[in-house]
N, C-alpha and C positions, 0 to 999 in steps of 0.2 A: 608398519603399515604406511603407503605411502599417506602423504599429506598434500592436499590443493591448498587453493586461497581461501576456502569455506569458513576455515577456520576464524578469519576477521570480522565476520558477522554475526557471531556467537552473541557478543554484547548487545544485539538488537532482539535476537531473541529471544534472551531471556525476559528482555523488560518487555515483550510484545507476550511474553507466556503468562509474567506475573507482575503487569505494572504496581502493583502495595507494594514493590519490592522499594520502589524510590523514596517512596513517604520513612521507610525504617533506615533505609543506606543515609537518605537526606539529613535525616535527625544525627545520626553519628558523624556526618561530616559538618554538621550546622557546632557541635557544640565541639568537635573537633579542633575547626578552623577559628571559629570565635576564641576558644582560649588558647591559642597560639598567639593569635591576633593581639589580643588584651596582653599577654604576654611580653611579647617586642615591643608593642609600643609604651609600655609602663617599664621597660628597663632603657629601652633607648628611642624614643619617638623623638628626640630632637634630633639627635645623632644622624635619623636616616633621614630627618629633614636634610639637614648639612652635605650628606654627600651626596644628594640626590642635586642640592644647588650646584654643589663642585662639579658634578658632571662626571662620567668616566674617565675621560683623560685626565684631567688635575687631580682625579683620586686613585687614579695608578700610580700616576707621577708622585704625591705625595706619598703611599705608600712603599715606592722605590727606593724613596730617598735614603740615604746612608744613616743621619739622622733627623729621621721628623719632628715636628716639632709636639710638644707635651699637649696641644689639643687634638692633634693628630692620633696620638696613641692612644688619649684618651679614647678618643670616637669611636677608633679601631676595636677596643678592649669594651666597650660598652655594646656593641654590635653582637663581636662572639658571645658574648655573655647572652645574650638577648636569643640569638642562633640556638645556643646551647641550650637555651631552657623549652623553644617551640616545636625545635625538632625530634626531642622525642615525645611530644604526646602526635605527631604528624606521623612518627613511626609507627605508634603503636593506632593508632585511627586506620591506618594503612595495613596493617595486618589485622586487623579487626574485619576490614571490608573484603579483602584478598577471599579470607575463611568464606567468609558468607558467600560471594560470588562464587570458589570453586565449588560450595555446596550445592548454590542454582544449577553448577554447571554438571549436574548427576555424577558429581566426586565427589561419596559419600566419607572415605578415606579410612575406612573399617581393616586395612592393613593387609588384606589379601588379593591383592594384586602385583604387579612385577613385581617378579623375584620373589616371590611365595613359592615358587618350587612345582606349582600345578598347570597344569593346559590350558590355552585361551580355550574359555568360554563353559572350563568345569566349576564346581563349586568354589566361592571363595579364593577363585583366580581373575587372571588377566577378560575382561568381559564380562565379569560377573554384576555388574551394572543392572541394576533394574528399571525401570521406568522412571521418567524424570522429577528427581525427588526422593527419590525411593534408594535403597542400600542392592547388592544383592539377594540379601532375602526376601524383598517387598515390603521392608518395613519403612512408613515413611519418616523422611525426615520434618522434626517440626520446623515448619516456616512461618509460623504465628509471630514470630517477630524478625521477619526475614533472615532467617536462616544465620542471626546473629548471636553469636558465644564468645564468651570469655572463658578459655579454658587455656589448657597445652597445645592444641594446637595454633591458640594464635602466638604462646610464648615460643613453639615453635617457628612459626612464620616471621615474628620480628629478630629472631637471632639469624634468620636465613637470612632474608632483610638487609641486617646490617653488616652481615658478610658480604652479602654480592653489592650495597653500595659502597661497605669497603673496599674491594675489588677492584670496580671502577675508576673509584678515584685514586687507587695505586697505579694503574694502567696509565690512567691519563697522564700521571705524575712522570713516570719514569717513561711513559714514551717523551713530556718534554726535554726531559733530561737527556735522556740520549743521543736526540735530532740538536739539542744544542751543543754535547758534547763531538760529534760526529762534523756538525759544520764547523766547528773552532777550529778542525783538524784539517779539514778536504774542500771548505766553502765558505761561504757566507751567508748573509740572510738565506740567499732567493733557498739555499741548498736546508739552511735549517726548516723551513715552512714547504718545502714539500717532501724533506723526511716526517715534517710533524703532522702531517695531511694523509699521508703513507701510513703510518705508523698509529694511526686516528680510525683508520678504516679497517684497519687486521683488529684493532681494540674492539670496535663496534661488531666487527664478527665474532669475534671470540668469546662478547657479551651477547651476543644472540644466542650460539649455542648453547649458552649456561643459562637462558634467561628462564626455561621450565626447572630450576631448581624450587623455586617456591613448592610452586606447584605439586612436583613430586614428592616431598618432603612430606607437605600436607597429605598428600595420598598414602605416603607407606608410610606414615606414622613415625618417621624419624628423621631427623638432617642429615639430606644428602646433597650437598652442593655442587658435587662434580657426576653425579648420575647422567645430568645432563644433556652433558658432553656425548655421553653413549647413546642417550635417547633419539640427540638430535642428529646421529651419523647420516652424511648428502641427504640433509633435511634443510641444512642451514640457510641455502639462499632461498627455498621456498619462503621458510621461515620471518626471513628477511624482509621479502616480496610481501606477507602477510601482515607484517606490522608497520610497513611502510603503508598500505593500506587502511589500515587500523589509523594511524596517524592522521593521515589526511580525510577519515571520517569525523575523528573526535575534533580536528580544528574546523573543520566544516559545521559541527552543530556547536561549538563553541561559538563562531561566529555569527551562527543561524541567530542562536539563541540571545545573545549581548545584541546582535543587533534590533532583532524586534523589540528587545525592552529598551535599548537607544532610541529608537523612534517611536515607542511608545510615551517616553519623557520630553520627548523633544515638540511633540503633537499637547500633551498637557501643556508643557509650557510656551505656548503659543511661537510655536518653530524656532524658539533660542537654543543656541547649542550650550548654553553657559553652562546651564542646569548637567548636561553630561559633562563635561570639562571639567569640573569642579568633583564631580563622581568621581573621574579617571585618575587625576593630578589632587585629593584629598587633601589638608594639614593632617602630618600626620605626627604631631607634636605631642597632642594628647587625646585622650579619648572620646574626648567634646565632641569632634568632629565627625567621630562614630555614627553617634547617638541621631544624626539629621533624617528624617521619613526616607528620601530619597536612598541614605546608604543603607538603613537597617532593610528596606525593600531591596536590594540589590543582594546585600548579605544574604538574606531569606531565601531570596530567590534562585540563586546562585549556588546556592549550598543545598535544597532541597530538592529542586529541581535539574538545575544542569548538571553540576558536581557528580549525582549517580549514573547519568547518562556518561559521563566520562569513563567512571570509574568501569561500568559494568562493560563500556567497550573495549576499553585496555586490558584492564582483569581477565577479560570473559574470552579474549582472543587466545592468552597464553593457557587458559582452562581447554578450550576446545583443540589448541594443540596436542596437549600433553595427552589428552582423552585419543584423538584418533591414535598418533603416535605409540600410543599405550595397548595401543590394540582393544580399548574397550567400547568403541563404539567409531563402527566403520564412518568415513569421510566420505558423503554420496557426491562430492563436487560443489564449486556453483550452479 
């Protein structure tokens, strides 16, 4: 079915159908990101003091080096460690939320849709979609605690997960690889950076087209990574066009948001910008620096409030794709 841009506004309507959905998303992203948080900075909060002073360029450069020196590696080794321990409860917070928003988004994922073998729009096929909420039988789904489960399909949604950001980041990998090994041969710089510019934009298509693997996974009940591919045939640059959209909404109330509580702090503290400066730029050495009214209200705020406004636009965009696309609920346009 074709697909418009409609699709990028999915995430406003689900929160304008069910705003309680923020208060239950917010709580999973508040205790989410707090124990990442607690996380990194209790295995290396000095560490990312340090390279934060070095600055990018003296910590590529020190990282290049042939041999760095032993606080160097230390740092370096205290960081991944640190990575390694916050990134998977961020994975699984992430497919925890995925579940819930495709379930807003009337993908109840009851397994008889594509490739069930039936007609759009017979029983327990393609359109069998009921009312939003609702399965194709009309049973509803509970939303009593927003549409949130721990089950297999979110053990499903974090293996998908972590195939497509593994993906990714083999893509990115081996496109540098070859734009550097390609200019050793035929150029120089100018020639390696816009083979890796080149080769950065076919990546980013190629992750477009696979980007409703989640999605469909959770729909038909099993990991399908490259379904994708097939769903999104000359859908891609729509597709594109619809997340590029999506993007430029979510930084738009990102910034809505941080700013009025900027100048909400900035108005208390009798028009000092200190009081934000110190928000933005933290110590973040140890947890002390947590604990001050100003960040735990920033935290709170931030994770309850804006966080699912993020999530349910990003989430809700590639839901409302896979939905038209799926043929189970027509695309009436903007």
């Amino acid at each position: 079915m074709p697909l418009s841009l409609d699709f990028a506004f999915e995430g406003f309507r689900i929160i304008r159908e069910k705003p309680k959905l923020i208060l239950f998303w917010g709580l999973v992203l508040l205790i989410g990101g707090t124990l990442s948080q607690v996380l990194m900075v209790a295995i290396a909060g000095p560490d990312f003091e340090r390279m934060q002073a070095l600055g990018p360029e003296r910590m590529l450069a020190a990282m290049s080096n042939p041999t760095p020196d032993a606080g160097t590696m230390a740092m370096a080794q205290n960081i991944s460690i640190a990575f390694a321990a916050a990134v998977p409860i961020l994975l699984i917070t992430s497919a925890i939320l995925s579940c819930a928003v495709f379930r807003a988004t009337w993908i109840q994922g009851s397994g008889g849709t594509q490739g069930s073998g039936g007609t759009q729009g017979s029983g327990g096929t393609q359109g069998s979609r009921g009312t939003h909420g609702s399965d194709g039988t009309g049973a509803r789904v509970d939303d009593r605690l927003g549409y949130l489960r721990v089950g297999i399909d979110e053990v499903r949604q974090l293996l998908v997960t972590i195939f497509y950001c593994g993906l990714a980041m083999a893509l990115i990998v081996a496109d540098s690889i070859v734009s550097d090994l390609v200019a050793s041969v035929a150029g120089g710089p100018v020639v390696a950076t816009a083979l890796s510019l080149a080769g950065l934009v076919v990546v980013a298509l190629l992750l477009v087209r696979l980007s409703l693997c989640g999605v469909q996974s959770f729909d038909r009940k099993k990991i399908d990574v490259f379904g994708s591919w097939t769903l999104t045939s000359k859908q891609g640059w729509t597709l594109l066009g619809g997340y590029i959209v999506t993007g430029v909404m979510t930084a738009f109330v990102y910034l809505l948001c941080t700013g009025i509580f900027g100048a909400f702090i900035v108005a208390v503290n009798g028009a000092q910008w200190t009081a934000v400066n110190h928000l933005v730029n933290k110590d973040a050495t140890s947890m002390q620096a947590y604990f001050t009214p100003l960040t735990i209200a920033w935290t709170v705020i931030g994770n309850m409030l804006v966080s699912p406004l993020l999530v349910a636009l990003m989430t809700g965009a590639q839901a409302a794709a896979y939905r038209t696309l799926a043929g189970q609920i027509p695309d009436s346009g903007i």
